[in-house]
VOPAGU-2260 file (C-alpha; in pm, 1 decimal, decimal comma):
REM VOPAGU-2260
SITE   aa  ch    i         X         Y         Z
SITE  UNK   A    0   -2745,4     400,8   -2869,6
SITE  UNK   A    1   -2836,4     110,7   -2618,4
SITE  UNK   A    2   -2669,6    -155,7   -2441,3
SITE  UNK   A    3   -2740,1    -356,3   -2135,8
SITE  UNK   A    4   -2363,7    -236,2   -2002,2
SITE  UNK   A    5   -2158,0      83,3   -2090,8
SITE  UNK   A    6   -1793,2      61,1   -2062,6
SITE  UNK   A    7   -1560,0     363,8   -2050,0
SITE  UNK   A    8   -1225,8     241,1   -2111,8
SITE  UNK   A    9   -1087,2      29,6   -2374,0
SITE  UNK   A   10    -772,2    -113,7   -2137,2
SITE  UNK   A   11    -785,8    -472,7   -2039,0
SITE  UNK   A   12   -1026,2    -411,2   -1777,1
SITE  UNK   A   13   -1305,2    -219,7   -2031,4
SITE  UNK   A   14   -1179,2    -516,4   -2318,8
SITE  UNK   A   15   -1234,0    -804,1   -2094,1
SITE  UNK   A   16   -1529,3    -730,5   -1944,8
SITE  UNK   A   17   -1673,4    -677,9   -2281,1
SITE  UNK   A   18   -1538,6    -997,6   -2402,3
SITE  UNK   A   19   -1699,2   -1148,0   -2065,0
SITE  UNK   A   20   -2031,7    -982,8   -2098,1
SITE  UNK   A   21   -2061,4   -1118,3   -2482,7
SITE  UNK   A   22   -1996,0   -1484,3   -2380,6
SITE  UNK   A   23   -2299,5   -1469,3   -2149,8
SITE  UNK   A   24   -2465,6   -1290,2   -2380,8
SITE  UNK   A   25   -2463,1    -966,5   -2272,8
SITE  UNK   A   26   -2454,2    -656,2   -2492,0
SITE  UNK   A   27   -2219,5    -371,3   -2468,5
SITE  UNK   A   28   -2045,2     -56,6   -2588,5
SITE  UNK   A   29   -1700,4      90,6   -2472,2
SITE  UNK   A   30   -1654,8     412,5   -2518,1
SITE  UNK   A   31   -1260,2     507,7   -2510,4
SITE  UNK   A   32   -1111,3     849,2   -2554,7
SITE  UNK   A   33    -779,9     730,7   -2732,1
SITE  UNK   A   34    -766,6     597,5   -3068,0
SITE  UNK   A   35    -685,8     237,9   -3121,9
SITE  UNK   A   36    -332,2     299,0   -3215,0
SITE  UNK   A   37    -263,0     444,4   -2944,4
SITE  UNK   A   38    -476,4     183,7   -2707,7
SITE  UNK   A   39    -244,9     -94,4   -2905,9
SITE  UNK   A   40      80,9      85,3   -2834,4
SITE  UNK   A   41      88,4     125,0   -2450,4
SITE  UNK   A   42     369,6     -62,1   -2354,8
SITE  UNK   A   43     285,2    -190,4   -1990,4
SITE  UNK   A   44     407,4    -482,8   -1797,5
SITE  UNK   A   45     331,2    -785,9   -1877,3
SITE  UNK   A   46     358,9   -1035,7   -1595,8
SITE  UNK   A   47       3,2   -1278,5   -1613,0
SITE  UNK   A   48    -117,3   -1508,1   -1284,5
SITE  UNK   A   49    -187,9   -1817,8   -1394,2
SITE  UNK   A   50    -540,8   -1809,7   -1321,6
SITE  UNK   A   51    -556,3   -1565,8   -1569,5
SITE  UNK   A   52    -350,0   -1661,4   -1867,5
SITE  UNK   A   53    -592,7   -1961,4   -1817,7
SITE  UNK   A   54    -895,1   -1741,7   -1864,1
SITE  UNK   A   55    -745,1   -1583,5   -2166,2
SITE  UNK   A   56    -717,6   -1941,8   -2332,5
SITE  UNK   A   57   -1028,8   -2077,2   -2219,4
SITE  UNK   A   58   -1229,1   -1790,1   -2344,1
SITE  UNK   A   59   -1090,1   -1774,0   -2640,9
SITE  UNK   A   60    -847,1   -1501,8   -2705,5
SITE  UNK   A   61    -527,4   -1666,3   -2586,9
SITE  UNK   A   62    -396,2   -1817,6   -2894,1
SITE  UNK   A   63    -124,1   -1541,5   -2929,0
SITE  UNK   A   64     -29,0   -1568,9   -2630,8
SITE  UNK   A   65      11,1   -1927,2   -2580,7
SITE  UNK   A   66     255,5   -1885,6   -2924,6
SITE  UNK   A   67     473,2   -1600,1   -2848,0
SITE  UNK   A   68     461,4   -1553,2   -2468,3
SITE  UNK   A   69     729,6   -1675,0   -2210,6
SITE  UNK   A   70     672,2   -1908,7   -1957,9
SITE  UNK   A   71     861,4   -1889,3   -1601,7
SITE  UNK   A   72     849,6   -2135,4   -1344,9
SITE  UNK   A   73    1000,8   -1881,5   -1118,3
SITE  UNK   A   74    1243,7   -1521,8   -1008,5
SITE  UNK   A   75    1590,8   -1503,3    -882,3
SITE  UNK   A   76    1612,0   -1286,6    -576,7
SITE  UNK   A   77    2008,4   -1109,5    -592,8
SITE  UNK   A   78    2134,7    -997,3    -280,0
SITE  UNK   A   79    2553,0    -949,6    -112,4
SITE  UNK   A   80    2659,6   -1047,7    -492,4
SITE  UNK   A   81    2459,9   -1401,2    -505,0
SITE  UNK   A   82    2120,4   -1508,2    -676,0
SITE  UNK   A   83    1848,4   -1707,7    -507,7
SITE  UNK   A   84    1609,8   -1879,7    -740,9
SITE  UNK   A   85    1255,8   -1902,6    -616,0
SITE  UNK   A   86    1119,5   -2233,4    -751,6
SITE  UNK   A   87     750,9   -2111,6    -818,4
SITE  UNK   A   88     660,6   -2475,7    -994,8
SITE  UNK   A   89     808,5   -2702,7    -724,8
SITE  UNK   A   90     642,0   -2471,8    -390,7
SITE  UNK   A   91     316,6   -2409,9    -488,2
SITE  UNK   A   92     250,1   -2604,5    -864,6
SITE  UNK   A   93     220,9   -2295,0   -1057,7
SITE  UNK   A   94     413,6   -2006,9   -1332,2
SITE  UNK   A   95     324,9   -1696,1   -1469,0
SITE  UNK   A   96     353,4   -1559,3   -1835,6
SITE  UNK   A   97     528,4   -1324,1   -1943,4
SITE  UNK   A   98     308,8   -1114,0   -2215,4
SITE  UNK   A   99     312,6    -772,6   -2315,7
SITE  UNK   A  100      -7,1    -591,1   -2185,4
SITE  UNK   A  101     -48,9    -394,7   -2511,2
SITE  UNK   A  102     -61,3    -755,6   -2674,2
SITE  UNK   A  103    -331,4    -869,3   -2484,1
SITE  UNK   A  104    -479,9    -475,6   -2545,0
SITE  UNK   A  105    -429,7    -642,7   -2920,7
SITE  UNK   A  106    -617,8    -951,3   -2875,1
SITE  UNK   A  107    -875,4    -872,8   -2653,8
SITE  UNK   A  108    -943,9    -604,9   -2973,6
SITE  UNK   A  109    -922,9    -796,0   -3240,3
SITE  UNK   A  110   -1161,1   -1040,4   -3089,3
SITE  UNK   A  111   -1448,7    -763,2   -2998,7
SITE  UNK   A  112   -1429,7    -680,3   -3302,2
SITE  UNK   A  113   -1435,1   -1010,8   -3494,2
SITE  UNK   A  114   -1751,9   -1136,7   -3277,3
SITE  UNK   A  115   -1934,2    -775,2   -3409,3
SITE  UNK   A  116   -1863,9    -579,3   -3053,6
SITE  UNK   A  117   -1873,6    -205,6   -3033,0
SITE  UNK   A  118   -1573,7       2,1   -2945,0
SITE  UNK   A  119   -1564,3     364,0   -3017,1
SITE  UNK   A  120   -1245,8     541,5   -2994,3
SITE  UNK   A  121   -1154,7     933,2   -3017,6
SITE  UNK   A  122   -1405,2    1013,3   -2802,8
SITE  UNK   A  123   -1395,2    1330,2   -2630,0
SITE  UNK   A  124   -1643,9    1486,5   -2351,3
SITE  UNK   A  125   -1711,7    1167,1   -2216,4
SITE  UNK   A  126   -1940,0    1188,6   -1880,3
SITE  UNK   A  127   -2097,4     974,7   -1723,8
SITE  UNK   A  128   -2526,7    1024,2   -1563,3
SITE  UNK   A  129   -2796,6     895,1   -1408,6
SITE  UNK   A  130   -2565,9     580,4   -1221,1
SITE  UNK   A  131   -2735,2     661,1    -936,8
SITE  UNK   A  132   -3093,5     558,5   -1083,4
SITE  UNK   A  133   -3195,5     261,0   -1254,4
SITE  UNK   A  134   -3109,4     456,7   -1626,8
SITE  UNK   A  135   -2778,1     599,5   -1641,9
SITE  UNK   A  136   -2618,0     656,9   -1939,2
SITE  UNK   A  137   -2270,8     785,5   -2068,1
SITE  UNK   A  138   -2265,6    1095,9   -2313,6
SITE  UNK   A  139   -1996,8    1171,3   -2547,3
SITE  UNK   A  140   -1893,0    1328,6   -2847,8
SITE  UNK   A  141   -1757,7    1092,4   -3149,3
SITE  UNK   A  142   -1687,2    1170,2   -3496,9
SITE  UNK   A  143   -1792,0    1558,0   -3446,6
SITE  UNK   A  144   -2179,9    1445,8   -3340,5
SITE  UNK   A  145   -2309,8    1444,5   -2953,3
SITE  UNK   A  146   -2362,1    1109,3   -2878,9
SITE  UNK   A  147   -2514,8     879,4   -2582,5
SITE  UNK   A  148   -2512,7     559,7   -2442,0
SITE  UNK   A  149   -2847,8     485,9   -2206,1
SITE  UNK   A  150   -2742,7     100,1   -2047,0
SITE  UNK   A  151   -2870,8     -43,9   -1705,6
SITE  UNK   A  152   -2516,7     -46,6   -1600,4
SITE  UNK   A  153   -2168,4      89,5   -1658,8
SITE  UNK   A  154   -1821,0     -29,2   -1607,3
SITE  UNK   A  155   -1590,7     180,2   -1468,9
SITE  UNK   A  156   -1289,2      85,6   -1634,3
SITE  UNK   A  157   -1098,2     442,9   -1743,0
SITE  UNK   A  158    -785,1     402,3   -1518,1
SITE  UNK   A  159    -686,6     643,9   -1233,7
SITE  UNK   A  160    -725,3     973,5   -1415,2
SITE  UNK   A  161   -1099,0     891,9   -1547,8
SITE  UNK   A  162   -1395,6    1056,9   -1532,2
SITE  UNK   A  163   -1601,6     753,6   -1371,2
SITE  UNK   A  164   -1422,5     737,7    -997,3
SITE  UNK   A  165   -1438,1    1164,1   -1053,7
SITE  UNK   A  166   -1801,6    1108,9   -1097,6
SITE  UNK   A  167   -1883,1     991,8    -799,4
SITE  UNK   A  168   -1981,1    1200,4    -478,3
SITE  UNK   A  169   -1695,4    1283,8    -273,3
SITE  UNK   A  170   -1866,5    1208,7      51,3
SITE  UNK   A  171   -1991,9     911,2    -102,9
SITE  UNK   A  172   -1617,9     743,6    -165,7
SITE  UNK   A  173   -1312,6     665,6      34,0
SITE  UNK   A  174    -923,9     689,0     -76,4
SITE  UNK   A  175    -627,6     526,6      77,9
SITE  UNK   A  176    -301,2     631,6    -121,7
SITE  UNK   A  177      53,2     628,4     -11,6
SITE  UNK   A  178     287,7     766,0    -243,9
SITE  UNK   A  179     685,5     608,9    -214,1
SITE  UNK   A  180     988,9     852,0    -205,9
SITE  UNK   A  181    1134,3     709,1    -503,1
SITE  UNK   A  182    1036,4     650,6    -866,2
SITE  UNK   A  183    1184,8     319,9   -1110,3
SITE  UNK   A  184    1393,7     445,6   -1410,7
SITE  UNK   A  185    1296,4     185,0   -1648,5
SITE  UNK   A  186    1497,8     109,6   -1993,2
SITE  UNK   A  187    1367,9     -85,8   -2317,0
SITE  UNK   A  188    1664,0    -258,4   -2456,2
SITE  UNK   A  189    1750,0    -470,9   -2791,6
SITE  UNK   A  190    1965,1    -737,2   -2617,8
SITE  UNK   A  191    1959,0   -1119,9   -2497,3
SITE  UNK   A  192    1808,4   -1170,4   -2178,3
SITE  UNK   A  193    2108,3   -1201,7   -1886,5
SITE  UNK   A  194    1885,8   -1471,2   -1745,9
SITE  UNK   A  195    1615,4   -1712,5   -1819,7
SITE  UNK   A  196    1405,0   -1532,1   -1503,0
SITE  UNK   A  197    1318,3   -1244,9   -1376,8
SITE  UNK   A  198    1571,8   -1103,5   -1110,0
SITE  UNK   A  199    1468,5    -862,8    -823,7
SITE  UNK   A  200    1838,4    -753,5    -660,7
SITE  UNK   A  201    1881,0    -570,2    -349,7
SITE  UNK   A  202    2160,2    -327,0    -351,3
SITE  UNK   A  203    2285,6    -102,3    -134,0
SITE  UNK   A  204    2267,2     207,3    -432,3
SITE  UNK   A  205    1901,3      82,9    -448,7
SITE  UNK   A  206    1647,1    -167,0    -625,8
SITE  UNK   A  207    1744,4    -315,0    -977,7
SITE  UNK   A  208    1499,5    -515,1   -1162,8
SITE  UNK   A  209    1555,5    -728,0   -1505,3
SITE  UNK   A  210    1281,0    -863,9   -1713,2
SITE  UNK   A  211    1208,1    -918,5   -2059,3
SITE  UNK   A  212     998,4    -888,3   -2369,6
SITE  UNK   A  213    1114,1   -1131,7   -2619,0
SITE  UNK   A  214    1438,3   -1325,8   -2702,9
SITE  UNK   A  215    1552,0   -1033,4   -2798,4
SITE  UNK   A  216    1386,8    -740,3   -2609,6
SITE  UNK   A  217    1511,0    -662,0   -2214,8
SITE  UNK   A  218    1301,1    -389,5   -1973,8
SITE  UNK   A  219    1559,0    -333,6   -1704,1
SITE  UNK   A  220    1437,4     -62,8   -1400,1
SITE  UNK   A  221    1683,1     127,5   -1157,4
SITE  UNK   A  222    1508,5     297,2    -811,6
SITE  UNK   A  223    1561,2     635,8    -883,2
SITE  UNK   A  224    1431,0     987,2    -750,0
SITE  UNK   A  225    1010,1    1008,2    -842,0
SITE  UNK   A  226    1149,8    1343,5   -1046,6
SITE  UNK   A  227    1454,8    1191,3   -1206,5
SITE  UNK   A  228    1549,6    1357,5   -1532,1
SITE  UNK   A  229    1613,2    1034,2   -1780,6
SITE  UNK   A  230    1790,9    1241,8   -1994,3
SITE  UNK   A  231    2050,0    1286,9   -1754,4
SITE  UNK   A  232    2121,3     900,1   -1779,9
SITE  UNK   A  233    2352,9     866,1   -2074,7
SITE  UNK   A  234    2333,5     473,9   -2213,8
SITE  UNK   A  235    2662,7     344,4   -2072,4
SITE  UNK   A  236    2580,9     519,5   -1722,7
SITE  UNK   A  237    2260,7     290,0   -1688,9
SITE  UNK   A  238    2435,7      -7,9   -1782,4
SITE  UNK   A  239    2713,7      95,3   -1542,3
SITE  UNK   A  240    2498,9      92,5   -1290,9
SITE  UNK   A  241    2266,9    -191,3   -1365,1
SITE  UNK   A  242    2586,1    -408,5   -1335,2
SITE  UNK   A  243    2645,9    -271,6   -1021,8
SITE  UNK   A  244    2325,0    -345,7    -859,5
SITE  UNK   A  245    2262,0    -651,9    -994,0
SITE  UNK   A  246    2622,1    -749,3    -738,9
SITE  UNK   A  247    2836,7    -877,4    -973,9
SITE  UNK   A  248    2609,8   -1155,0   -1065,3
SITE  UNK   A  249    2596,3   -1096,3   -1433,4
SITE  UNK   A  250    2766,6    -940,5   -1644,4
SITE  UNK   A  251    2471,8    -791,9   -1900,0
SITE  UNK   A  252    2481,7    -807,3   -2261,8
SITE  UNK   A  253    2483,7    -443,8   -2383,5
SITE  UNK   A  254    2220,3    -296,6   -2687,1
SITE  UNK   A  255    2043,9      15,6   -2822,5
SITE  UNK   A  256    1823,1     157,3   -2584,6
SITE  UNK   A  257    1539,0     211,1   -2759,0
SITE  UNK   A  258    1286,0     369,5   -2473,3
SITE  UNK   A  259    1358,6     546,8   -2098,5
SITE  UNK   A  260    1118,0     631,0   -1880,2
SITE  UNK   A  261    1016,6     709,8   -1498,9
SITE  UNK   A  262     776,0     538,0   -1387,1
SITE  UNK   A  263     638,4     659,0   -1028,4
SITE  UNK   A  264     539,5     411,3    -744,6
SITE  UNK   A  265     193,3     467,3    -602,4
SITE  UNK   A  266     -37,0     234,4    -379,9
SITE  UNK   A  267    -412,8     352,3    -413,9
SITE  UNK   A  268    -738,5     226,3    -322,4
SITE  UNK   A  269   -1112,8     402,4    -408,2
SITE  UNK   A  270   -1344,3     190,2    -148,5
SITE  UNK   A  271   -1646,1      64,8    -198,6
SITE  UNK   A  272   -1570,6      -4,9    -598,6
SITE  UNK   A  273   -1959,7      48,2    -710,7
SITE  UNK   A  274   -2212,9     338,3    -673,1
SITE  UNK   A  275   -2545,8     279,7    -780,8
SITE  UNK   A  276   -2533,9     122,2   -1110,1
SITE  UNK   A  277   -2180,5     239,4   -1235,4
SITE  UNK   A  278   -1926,3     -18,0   -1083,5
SITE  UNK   A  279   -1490,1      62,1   -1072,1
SITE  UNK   A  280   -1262,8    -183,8   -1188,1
SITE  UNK   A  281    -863,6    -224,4   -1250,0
SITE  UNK   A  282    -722,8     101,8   -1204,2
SITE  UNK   A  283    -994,0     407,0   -1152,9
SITE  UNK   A  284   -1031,7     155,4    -844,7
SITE  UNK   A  285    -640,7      62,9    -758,2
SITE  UNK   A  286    -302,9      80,8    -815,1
SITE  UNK   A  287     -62,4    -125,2    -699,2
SITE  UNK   A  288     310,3     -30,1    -678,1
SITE  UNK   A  289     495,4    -299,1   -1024,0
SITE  UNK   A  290     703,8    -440,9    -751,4
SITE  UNK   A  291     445,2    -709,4    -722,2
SITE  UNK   A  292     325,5    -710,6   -1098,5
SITE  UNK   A  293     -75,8    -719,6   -1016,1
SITE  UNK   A  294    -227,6    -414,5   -1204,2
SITE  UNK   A  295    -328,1    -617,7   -1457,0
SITE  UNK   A  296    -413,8    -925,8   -1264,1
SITE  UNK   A  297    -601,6    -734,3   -1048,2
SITE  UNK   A  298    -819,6    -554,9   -1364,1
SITE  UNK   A  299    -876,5    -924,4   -1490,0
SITE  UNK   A  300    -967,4   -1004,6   -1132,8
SITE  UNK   A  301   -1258,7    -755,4   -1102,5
SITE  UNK   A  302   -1417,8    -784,4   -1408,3
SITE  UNK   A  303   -1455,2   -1131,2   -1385,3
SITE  UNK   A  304   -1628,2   -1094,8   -1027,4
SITE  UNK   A  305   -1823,6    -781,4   -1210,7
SITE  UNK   A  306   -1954,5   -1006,1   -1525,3
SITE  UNK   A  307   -2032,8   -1291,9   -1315,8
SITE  UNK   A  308   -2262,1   -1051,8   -1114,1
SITE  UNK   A  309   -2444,5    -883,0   -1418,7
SITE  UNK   A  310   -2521,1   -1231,7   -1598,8
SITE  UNK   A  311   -2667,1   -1373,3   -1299,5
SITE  UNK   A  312   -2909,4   -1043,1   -1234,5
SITE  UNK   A  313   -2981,6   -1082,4   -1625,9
SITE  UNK   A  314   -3066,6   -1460,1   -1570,8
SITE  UNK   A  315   -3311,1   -1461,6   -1311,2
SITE  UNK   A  316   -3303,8   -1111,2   -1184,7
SITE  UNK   A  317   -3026,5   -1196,9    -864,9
SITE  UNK   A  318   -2866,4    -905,9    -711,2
SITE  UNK   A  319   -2677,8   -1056,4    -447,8
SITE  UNK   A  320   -2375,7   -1070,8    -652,2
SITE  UNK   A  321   -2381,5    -716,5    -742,8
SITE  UNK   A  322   -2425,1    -626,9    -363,3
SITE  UNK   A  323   -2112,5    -828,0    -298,9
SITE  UNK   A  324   -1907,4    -678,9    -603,1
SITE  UNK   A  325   -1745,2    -453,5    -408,6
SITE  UNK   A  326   -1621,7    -624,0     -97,5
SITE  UNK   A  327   -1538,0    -911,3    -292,1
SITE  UNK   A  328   -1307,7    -770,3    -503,1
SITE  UNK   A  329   -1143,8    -557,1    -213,5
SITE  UNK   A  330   -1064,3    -893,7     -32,4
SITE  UNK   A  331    -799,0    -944,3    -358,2
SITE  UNK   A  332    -707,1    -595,6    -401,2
SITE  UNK   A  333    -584,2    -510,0     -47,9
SITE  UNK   A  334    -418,6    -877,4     -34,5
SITE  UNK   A  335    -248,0    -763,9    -353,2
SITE  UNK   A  336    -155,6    -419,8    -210,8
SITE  UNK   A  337     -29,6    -616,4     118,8
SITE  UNK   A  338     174,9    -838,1    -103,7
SITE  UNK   A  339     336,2    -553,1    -303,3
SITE  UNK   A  340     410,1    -325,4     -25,6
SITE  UNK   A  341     586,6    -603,7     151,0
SITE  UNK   A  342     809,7    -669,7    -228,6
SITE  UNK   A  343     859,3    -303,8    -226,8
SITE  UNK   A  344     956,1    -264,8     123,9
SITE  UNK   A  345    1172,4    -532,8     154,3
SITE  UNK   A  346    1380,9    -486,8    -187,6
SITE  UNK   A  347    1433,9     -94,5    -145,5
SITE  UNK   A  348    1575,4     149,5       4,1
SITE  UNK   A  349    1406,4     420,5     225,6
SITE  UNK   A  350    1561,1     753,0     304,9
SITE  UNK   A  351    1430,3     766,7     677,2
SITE  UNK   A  352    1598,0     401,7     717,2
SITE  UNK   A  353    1928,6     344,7     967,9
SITE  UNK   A  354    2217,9     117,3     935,7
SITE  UNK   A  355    1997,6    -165,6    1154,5
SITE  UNK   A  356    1700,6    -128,8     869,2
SITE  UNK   A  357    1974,2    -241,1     586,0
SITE  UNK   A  358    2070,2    -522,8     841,9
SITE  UNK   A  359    1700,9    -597,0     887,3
SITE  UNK   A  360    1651,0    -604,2     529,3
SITE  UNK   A  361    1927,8    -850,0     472,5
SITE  UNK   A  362    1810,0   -1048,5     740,0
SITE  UNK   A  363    1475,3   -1092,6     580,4
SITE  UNK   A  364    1605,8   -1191,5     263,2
SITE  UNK   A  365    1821,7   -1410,3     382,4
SITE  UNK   A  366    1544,7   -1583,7     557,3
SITE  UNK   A  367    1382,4   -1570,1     216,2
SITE  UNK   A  368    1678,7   -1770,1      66,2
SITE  UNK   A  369    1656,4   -2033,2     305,6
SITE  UNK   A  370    1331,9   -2085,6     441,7
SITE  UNK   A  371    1068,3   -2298,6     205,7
SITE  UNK   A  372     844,1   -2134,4     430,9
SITE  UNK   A  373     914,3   -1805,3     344,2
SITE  UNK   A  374     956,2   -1876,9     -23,2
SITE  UNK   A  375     622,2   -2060,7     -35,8
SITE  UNK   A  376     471,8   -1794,3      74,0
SITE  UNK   A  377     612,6   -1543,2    -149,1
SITE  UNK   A  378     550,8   -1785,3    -457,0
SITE  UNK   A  379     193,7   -1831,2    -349,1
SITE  UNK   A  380     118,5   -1457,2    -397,2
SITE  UNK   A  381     300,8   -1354,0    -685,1
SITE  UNK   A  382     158,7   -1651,7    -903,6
SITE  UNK   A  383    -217,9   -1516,7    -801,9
SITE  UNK   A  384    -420,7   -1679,7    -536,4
SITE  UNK   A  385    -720,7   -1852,2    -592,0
SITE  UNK   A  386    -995,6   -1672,9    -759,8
SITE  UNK   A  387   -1317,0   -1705,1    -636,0
């Protein structure tokens, strides 16, 4: 097989950059190792920057979305039994979208596939060569036959367990990680929505979060332990405590609980983001703890930096673009993981803090409450800053 770009990974980083590369013209092949089902099925968050639920409607594949999505103009901040709305529209001009990632997983699928793109799923053995060179190539196995992929470059878009970032030399590649003493256990619910916004509350028996899925589909998250045991939270126990921790505020309307799950809080970084030919992007390059919602974002982010820098070498042979990929996109990430280590930090609880770090705490989001200052700032970062 032959394409000007390989692409391991069929999440929204792989799927986008595909979609990206075929606009400009550019031919390409993504090679995933789960099946489409199961691609379609991976319930994620799905908080969207404006800047990007833009691209996903001016490039075609935000029709859906624009339909079915929700549209917030801001959060409510819930702290010593009170909310504090964060008016995202009136400080900075801007709103996210609230969109299941496995529905844009959906779209961006169903659109490769309508403009004749090539995604191969179930494959197994996947590794990746040559990146180093000018002719690498990705080898697989698909459908029981040894297959392989020679491209002039390849995307690095398998997510944090991947072979790509694996690939690479160990003295040629730089981690930053910090992992957090405490994991979110996170509920999928068939209720109404408590509120019209998302609400990040500050408790003192930890972090509660509320968001939603649909009219009639809630994702509520408690901090927990990292190895918490979900099984050991019987239904009327979480919404117990979700009441709690949410001060009083609200008093929730109860459903089935249809999912629970623990989802651990990591920040990571793999610096530079490109070696050779085979470039990282969304999350074999970062994660970002959900307190901030970015993981996605930051995929979208990357790949559009990445495709800009391919179609310009394929249009008059330009390579300053790809030169800059990786600093580029490391200016965003590491504002992103500034921005969501300052969310998680100030809206948890530590176990090395002291009775003056809860004051602290409630001192900053008090300032939060009342300075536009402080709120601009916040609602300039979690709508996404500018892209370049």
């Amino acid at each position: 097989m032959r394409a000007q770009v390989g692409i391991v990974g069929a999440g929204p980083a792989g799927l986008m950059l595909s979609h990206l590369l075929h606009r400009a013209g550019i031919s390409s092949i993504i090679i995933e190792a789960r099946s489409r089902a199961y691609c379609e099925a991976r319930i994620r968050a799905g908080l969207i920057e404006q800047w990007a639920a833009d691209m996903l409607v001016e490039t075609g594949v935000g029709a859906r979305m624009k339909r079915e999505s929700m549209v917030h103009d801001g959060i409510y901040i819930g702290f010593n039994g009170a909310l504090h709305r964060i008016d995202f529209k009136k400080l900075v001009g801007k709103r996210v979208t609230i969109y299941g990632q496995q529905e844009v997983v959906k779209d961006l699928i169903a659109k490769r596939i309508a403009d004749g793109g090539q995604i191969l799923f179930d494959c197994s053995d996947v590794r990746v060569r040559g990146f180093d060179g000018k002719a690498p190539k990705i080898t697989f196995r698909h459908g029981g036959k040894a297959e392989e992929v020679d491209c002039d470059f390849i995307g690095g878009c398998d997510g944090f367990h991947g072979v790509c970032r694996s690939s690479i030399p160990a003295n040629a590649i730089s981690v930053y990680e910090r992992e957090y003493p405490f994991g979110w256990l996170g509920i999928l619910a068939e209720a109404k929505p408590v509120a019209d916004e998302l609400i990040y509350a500050y408790h003192q028996r930890g972090f509660a979060l509320f968001s939603m899925r649909s009219p009639n589909l809630v994702r509520y998250y408690l901090q927990c332990a990292p190895d918490e045991n979900p099984d050991k939270w019987p239904d009327h126990k979480i919404w117990d405590e979700l009441e709690t921790r949410l001060g009083g505020t609200k008093v929730l309307s109860r459903g089935p609980i249809v999912e629970k799950i623990v989802a651990q809080m990591r920040s990571f970084v793999a610096e530079p983001m490109r070696h050779g030919r085979m470039f990282l992007a969304g999350d074999s390059a970062h994660i970002v703890p959900p307190t901030g919602a970015k993981g996605m974002n930051l995929a979208f982010a990357d790949v559009l930096v990445l495709s800009r820098a391919i179609a310009a070498f394929y249009r008059n042979g330009a390579t300053g673009l790809l030169d800059s990929y990786s600093d580029t996109c490391l200016r965003r990430v590491w504002k992103a993981q500034r921005f969501s280590w300052w969310m998680t930090r100030l809206m948890h609880l530590f176990p090395e803090e002291t009775p003056f770090d809860r004051r602290r705490q409630l001192a900053e989001l008090d300032y939060l409450a009342s300075s536009e200052a402080a709120a601009k700032s916040l609602a300039e970062n979690y709508v996404g800053l500018p892209i370049d």
